[in-house]
MIKOLNU-369735 format. One record per atom (N, C-alpha, C, O): z, x, y. Coordinates in steps of 0.1 Angstrom, whole numbers, plus 5000, padded with zeros to 4 digits. Atoms other than C-alpha are relative to their C-alpha. Layout:
% MIKOLNU-369735
ZXY
...
***
This chain:
% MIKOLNU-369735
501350034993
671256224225
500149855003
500749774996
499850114994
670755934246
498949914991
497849944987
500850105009
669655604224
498650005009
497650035003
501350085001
666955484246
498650175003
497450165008
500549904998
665655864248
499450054983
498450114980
500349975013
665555894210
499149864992
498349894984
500950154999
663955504207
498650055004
497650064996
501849994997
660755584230
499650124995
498450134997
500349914999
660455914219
499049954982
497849954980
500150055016
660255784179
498549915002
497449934998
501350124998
657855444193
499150035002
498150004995
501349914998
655355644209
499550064993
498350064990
500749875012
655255914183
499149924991
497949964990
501050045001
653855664166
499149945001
498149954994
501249984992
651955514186
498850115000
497650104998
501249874997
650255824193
499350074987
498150114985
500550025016
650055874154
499249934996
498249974990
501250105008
648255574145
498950055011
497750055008
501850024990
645655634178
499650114993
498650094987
500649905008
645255994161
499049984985
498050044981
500450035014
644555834127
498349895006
497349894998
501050114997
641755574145
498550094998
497550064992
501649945005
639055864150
499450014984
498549954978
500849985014
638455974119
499649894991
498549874987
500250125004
638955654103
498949915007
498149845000
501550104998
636255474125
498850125000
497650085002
501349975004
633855774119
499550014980
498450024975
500350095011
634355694083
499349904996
498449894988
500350175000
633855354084
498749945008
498049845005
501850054986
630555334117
499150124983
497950124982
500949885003
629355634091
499450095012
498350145009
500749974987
628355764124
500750155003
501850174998
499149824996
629756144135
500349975015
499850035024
499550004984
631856014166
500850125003
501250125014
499649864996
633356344168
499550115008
500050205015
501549924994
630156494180
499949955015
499150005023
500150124989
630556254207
500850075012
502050065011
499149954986
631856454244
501349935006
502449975008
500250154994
632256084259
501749974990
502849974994
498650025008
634956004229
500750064998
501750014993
498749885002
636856314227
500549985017
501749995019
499150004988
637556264264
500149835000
501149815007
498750115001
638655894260
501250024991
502249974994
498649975010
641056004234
501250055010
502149985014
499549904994
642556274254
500549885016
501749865021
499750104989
642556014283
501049904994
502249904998
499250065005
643955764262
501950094998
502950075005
498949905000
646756014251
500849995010
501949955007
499449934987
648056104286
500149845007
500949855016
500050144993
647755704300
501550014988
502650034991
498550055009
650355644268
501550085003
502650035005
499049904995
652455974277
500649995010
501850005011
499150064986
652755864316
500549904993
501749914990
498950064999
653855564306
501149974990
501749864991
498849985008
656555634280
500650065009
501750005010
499449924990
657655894312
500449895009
501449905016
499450084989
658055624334
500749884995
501649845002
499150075004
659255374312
501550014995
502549934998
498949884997
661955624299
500750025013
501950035013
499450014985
662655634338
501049885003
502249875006
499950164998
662655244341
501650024993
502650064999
499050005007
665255234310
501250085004
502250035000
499449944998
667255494323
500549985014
501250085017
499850044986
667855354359
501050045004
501350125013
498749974997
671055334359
501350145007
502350145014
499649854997
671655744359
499050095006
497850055007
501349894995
669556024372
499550024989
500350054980
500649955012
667156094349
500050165001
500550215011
500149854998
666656454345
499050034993
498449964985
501449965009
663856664331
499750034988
498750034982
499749995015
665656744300
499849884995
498849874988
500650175002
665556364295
498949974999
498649934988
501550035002
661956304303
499550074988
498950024979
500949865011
660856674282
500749924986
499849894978
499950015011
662756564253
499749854993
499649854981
500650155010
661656174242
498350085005
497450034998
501450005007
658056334250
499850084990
499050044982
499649955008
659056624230
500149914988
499349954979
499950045012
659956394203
498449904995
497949894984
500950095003
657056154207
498750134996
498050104986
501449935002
654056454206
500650074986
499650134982
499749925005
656056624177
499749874986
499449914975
500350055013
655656314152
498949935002
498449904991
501250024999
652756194164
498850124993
497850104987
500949845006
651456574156
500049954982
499149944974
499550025017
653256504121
499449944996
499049984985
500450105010
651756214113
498350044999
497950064988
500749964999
648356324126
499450104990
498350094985
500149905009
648556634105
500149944987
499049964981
500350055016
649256454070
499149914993
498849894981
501250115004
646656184075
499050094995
498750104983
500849904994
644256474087
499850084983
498850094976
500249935013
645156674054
499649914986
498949954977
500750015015
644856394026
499049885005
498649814996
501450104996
641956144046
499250144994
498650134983
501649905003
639556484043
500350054989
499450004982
499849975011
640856634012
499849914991
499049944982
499750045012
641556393991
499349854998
499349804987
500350105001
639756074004
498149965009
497349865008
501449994996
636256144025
499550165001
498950205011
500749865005
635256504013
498650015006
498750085016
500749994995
632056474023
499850005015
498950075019
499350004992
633356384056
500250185003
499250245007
499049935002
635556674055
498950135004
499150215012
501049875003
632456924049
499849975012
500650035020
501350074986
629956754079
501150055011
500550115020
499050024991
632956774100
500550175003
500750215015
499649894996
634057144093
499150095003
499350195010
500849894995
630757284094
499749985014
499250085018
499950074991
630757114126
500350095011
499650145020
499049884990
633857314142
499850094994
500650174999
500249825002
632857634126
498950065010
498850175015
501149954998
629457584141
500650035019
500250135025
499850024993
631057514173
501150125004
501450125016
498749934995
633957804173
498650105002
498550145013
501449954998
630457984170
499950065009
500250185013
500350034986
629257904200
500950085009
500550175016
499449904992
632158024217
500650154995
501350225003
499449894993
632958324202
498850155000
499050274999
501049904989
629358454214
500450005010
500650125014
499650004988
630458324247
500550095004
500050155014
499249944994
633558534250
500150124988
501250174990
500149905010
633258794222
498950144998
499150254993
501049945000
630058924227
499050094988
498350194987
500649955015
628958944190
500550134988
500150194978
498449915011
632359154176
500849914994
502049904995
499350115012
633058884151
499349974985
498049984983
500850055020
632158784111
499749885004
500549805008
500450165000
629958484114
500249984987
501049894988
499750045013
630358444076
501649984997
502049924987
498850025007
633958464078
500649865006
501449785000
500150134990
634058174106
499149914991
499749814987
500950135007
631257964086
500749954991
500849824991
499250025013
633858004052
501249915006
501549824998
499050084998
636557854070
500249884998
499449825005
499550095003
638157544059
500949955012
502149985012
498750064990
639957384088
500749884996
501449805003
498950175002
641557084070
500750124988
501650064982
498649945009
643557354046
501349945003
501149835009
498550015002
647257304045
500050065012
499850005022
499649864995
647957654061
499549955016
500249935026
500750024985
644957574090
500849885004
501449915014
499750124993
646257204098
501650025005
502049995016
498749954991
649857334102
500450075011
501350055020
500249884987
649157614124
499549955009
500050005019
500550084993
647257394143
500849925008
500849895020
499150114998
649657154145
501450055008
501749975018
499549904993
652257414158
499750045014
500450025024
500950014992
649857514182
500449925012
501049935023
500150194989
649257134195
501650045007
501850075019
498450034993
653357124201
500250085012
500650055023
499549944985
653557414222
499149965010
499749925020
500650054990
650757334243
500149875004
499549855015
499850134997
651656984246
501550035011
501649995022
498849994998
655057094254
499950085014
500950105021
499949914982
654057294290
499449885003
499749875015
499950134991
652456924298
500849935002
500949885013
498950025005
655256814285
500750015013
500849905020
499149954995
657256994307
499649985019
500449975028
500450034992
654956944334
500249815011
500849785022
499550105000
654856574333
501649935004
501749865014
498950014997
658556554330
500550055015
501249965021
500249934987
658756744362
499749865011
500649835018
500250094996
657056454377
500949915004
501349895016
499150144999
659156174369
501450054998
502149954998
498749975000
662456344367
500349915014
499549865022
499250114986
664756134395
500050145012
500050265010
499649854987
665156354429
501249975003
501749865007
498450024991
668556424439
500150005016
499450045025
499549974979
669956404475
499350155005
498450155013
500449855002
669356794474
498250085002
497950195006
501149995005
665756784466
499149905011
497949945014
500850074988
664556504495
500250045013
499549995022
***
């Protein structure tokens, strides 16, 4: 694997790790429930994707020299969403478990109340609301699965992305 392909892939990851760790940590700290917040779940998400293009184009930059390819792009983002997830995921499990519990609660009744919502929306009332209320989403089991999840869906923007910025050959203009 190409050095400066396994470099940005690693730098970003965490990059994108520590911005993961920033929410929860400043609704800790404001005591405030920025999670509840529309407005801040789409700067995140914006944030995210401003850092992702430019790891994709900097990866390009770095790689000048040769044609980039899309395997090249997909895999330093590949590596960057995959420990970014990682790191995300183990904060995620011992910040709520083991260090803002109360947190943890306010937060899951939150997204229970909220998976709720949608699965009146698209369900039409063929679901256990008590077995959705009981759920724990900062488990082990839940934050992994999740986290799994995240990768593959990241991985068709991923793929998309990469697509983008791949080099065009003679062939292709």
């Amino acid at each position: 694997m190409n050095k400066i392909i396994k470099e940005n892939g690693i730098q970003f990851g965490i990059i994108i790790g520590i911005i993961s760790i920033l929410l929860p940590a400043a609704t800790y700290i404001s005591d405030k429930p920025l999670y509840k917040n529309v407005y801040i779940g789409l700067l995140s998400y914006s944030i995210y994707w401003v850092i992702r293009i430019y790891q994709a184009k900097k990866t390009k930059t770095e790689l000048q020299s040769q044609t980039v390819t899309l395997k090249e792009i997909f895999t330093t983002l590949l590596i960057s969403t995959t420990i970014g997830i990682i790191i995300s995921t183990l904060f995620n499990y011992l910040f709520y478990n083991f260090f803002a519990i109360d947190l943890m609660h306010e937060t899951n009744e939150f997204m229970n109340l909220k998976q709720l919502e949608i699965q009146k929306v698209f369900n039409k009332g063929g679901f256990d609301k008590r077995k959705i209320m009981e759920l724990n989403n900062f488990s082990l089991e839940i934050l992994l699965k999740n986290g799994v999840v995240s990768i593959l869906i990241s991985s068709i923007f991923n793929l998309i992305l990469a697509a983008i910025f791949k080099s065009k050959t003679s062939n292709q203009l």
